[in-house]
C-alpha atoms as one frame of an Amber mdcrd trajectory, in Angstrom:
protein
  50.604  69.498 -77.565  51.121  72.224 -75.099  52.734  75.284 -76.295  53.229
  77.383 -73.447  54.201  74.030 -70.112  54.568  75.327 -66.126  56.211  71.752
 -64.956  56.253  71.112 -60.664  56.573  75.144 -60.380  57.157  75.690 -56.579
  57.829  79.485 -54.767  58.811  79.718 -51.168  59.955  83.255 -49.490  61.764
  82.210 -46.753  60.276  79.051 -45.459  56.814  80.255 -46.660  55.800  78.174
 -49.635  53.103  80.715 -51.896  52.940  78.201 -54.742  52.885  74.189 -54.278
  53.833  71.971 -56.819  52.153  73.832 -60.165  51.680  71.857 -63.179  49.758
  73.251 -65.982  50.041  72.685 -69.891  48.546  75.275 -72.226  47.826  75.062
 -75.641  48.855  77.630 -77.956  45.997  80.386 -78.725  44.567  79.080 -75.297
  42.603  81.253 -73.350  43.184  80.328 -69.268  41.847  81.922 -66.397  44.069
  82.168 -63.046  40.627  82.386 -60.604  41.257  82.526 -56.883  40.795  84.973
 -53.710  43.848  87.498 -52.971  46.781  85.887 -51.652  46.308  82.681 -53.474
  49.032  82.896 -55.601  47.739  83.652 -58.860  49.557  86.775 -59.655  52.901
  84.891 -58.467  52.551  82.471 -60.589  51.680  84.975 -63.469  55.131  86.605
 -62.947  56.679  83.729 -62.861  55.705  83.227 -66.228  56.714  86.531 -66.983
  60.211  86.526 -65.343  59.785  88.842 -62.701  60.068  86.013 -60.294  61.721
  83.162 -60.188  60.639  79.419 -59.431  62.070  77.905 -56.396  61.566  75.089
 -58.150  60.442  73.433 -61.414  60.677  74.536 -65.087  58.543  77.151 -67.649
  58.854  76.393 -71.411  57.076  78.586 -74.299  57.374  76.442 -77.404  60.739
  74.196 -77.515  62.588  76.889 -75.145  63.260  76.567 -71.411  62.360  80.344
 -70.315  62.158  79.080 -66.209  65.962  81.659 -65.766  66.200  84.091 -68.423
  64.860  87.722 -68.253  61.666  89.302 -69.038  62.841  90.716 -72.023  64.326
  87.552 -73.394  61.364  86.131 -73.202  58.891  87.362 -75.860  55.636  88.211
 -73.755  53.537  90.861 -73.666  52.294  91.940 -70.497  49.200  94.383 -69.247
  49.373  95.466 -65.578  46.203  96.180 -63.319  47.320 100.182 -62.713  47.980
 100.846 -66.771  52.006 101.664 -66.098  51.712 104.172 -69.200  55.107 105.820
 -69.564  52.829 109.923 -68.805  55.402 111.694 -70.344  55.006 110.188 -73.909
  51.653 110.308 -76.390  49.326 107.425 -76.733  51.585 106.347 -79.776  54.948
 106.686 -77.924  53.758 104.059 -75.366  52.189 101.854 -77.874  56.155 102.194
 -79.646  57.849 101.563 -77.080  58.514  98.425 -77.454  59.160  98.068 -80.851
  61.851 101.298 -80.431  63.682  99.123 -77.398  63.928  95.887 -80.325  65.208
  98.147 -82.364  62.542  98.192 -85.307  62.980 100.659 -88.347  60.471 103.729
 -88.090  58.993 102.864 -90.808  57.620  99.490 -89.695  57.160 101.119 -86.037
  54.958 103.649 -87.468  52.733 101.138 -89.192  52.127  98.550 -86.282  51.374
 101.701 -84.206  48.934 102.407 -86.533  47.300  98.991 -87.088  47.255  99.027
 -82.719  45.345 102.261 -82.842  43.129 100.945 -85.386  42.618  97.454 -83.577
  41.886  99.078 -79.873  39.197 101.770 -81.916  41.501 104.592 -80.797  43.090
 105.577 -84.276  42.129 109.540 -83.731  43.783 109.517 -80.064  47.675 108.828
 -81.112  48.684 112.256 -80.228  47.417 112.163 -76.773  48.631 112.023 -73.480
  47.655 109.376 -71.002  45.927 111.469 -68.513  43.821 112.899 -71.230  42.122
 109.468 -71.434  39.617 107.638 -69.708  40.218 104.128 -67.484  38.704 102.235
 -70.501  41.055 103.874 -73.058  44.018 103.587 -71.168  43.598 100.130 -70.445
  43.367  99.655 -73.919  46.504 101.700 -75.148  48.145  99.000 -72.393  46.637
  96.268 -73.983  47.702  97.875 -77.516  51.397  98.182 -76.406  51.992  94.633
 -75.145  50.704  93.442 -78.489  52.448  95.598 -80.618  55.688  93.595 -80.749
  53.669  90.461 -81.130  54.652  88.249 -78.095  54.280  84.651 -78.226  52.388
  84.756 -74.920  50.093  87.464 -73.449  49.634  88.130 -69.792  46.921  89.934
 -68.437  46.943  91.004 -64.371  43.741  92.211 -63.183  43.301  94.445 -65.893
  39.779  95.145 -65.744  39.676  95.740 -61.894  40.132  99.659 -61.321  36.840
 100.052 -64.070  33.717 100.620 -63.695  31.162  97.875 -63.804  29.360  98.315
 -67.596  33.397  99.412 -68.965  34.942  96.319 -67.248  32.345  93.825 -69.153
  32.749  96.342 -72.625  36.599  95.899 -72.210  36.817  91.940 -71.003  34.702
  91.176 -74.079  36.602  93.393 -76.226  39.748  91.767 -74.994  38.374  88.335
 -75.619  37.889  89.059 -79.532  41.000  90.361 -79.883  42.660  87.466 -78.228
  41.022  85.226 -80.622  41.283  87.034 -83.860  45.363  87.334 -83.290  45.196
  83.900 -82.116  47.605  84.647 -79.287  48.265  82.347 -75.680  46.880  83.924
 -73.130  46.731  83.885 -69.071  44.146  86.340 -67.483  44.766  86.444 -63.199
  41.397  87.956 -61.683  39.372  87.149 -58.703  36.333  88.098 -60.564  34.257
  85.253 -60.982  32.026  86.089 -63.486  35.011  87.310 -65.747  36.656  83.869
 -65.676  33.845  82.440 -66.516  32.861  84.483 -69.650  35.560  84.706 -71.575
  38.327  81.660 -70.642  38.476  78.308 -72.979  39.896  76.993 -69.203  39.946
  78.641 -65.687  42.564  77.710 -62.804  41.049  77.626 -59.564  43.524  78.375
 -57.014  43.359  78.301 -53.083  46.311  78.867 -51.000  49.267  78.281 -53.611
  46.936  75.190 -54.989  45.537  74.182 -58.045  42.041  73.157 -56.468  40.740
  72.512 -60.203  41.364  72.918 -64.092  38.404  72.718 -66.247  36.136  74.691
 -68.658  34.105  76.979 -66.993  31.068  74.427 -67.861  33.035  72.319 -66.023
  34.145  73.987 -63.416  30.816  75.861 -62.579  28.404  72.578 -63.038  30.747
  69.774 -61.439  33.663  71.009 -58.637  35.429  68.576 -57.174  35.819  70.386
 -53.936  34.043  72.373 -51.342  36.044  75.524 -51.668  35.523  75.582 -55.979
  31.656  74.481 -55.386  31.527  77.570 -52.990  33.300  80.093 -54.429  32.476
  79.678 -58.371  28.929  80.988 -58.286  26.075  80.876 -55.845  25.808  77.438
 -54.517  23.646  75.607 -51.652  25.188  73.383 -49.461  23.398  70.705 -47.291
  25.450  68.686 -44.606  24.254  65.045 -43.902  25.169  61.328 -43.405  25.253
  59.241 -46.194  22.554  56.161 -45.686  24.090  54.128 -48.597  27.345  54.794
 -50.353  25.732  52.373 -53.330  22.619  54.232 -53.781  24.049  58.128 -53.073
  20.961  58.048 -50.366  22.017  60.505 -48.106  20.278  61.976 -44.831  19.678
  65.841 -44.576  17.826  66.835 -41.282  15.749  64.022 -41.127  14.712  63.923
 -44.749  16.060  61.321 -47.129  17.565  62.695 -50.639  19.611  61.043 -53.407
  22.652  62.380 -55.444  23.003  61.513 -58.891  26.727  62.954 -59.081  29.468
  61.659 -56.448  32.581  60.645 -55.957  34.329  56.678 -55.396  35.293  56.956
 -52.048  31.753  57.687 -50.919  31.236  55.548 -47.663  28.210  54.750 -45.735
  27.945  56.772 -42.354  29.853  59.390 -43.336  28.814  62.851 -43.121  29.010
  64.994 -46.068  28.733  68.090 -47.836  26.480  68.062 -50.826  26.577  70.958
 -53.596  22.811  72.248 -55.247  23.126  75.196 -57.215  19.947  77.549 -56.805
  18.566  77.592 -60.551  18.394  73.400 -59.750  15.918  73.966 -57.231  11.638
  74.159 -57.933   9.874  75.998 -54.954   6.900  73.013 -55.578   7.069  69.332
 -55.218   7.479  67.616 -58.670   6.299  64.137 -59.110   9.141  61.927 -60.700
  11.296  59.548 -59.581  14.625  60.968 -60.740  13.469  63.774 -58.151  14.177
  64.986 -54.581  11.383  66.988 -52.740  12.044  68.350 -48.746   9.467  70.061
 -46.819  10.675  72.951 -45.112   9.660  76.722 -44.273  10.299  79.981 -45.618
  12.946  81.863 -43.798  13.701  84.920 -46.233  12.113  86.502 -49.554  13.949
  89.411 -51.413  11.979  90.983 -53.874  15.075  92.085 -56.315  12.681  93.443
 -59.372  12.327  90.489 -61.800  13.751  87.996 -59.623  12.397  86.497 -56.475
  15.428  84.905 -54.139  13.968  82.903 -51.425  15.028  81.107 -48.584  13.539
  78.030 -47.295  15.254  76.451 -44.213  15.085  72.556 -42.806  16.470  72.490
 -39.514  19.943  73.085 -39.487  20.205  73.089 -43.133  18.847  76.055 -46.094
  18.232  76.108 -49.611  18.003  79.409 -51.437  16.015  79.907 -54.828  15.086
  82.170 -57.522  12.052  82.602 -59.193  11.046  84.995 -61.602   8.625  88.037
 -60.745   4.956  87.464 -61.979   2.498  89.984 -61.060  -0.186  87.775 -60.394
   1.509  85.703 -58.036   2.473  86.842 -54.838   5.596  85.538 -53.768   5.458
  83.637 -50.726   5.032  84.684 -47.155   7.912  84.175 -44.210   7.103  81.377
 -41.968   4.980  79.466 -44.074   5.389  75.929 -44.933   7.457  75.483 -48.454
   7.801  72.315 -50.524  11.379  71.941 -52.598  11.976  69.651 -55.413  15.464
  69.093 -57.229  16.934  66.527 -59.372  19.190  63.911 -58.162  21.649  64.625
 -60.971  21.543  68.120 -59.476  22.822  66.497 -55.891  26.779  66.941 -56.206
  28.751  65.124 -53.109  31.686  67.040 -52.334  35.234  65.671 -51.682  36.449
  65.223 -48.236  34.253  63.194 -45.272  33.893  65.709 -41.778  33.221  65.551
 -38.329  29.992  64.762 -37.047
């Protein structure tokens, strides 16, 4: 049963619609990802949730209550903004009270969840100081401590890893992850960060122009999208344009050469041209002898020696495939222009949603 419910959420400005039709059911102590390119409409959606904005349509619950008009504050979330927001003026302590002194909370009790904050975020010593006498990472983390400290039912996170460094912002999202899941806490993280989405969410939301394009693990959204703009912007991913030979089969033509997909979809018809999805680890830079196997002949158009990986590019005709291979000394990687031999499973072959023009 869903704990925290968006139900047919729309937002227009004006006559601009931002967020179509939005139906999404999370499950208390549910970690979900809002993934998605700026402007999609994952951070509108977020403060929807939060009560910054309101729906144009549709209804928010958290629990048995219908939040979708009341305030921000009547709502019972914490919330942890991309720039920080520390109040500057007050210690790392003050900000992490704040909170608790607006519900009114004795100082006695205040005092003691500021303390078990401190202690939680592995700041305990820093309670006396000031916000610009921290670092990114340890403001982030007095944020993260003061939307927790009154102990909303939800938690939502925008962006908050993005104005990091690279080796903080994986430090932090991890650290943010075990915290989640040790207070057991609902939880929507907004980021455009691929990578991020996919290590720490139980789900991710793929979004594309105001639309859910998919909801599914990250397994399941990295391994099997349903369409060509989650297949091309969740990870690396190959994609080969050709006209389907039999619908039955998955026997599809790809410059000339004849391949098979093991995944597709049920309106697959024959003569059709369509996109199908390969992701680069799927692909063998040698022919393998087996049946459940594809093999193309092409040449190599590009090799990038990137240390221990080799990323090559071999190219059909109008189509490419790009590989990697790991570095071995005593092989030389291949040379540009010379002929190349692929081989890739058919259960590797995805067929993407949506027939185009020839």
């Amino acid at each position: 049963m869903s704990f925290l419910d968006i139900q047919e959420v729309r937002k227009a400005y004006g006559a601009q619609l931002v967020v179509h039709e939005f139906n999404l059911p999370i499950a208390q102590g549910e970690f979900v990802s809002f993934l998605g390119p700026s402007g999609c409409g994952k951070t509108t959606m977020l403060r929807m949730v939060a009560g910054f904005e309101t729906p144009s349509a549709g209804r928010i619950r958290i629990g048995d209550e219908d939040v979708t008009h009341l305030r921000p504050n009547q709502r019972n979330i914490g919330m942890v903004f991309q720039a920080y927001a520390l109040f500057p003026n007050m210690t790392v302590a003050q900000n992490v009270a704040f909170g608790l002194k607006i519900a009114g909370k004795p100082k006695a009790e205040i005092d003691a969840r500021v303390a078990e904050m401190l202690g939680i975020i592995k700041l305990p010593q820093l309670g006396a100081r000031y916000p610009y006498q921290l670092s990114g990472g340890q403001q982030q983390r007095v944020a993260l401590a003061r939307a927790l400290a009154p102990k909303p039912k939800v938690l939502l996170l925008d962006e908050p890893l993005s104005a990091l460094d690279a080796k903080i912002r994986v430090s932090l999202r991890d650290e943010i992850r075990s915290l989640q899941r040790a207070l057991g806490i609902t939880t929507i993280f907004v980021t455009h960060d691929q990578e991020e989405a996919l290590s720490i969410s139980d789900r991710i939301v793929v979004m594309n122009e105001g639309r859910i394009e998919q909801v599914g693990t990250p397994f399941e959204v990295y391994n099997f999208p349903r369409t060509r703009f989650v297949a091309s912007f969740v990870g690396t991913l190959n994609l080969l344009r050709g006209k389907v030979l039999d619908a039955a089969s998955g026997r599809i033509e790809v410059d000339g050469q004849q391949i098979f997909a093991g995944r597709g979809i049920a309106d697959l018809k024959t003569g059709e041209i369509r996109s199908a999805a390969l992701r680069p680890e799927a692909v063998t830079l040698a022919a393998t002898s087996s049946a459940d196997r594809n093999v193309m002949h092409g040449t190599i158009d590009e090799v990038h020696f990137l240390g221990a990986v080799i990323r090559i590019r071999v190219r059909f005709k109008d189509n490419l495939i790009s590989l990697d291979t790991f570095n071995n000394p005593n092989i030389p990687p291949p040379v540009r222009g010379s002929a190349a031999t692929v081989s890739f499973a058919r259960e590797d072959v995805m067929v993407l949603e949506g027939a185009e023009a020839a």
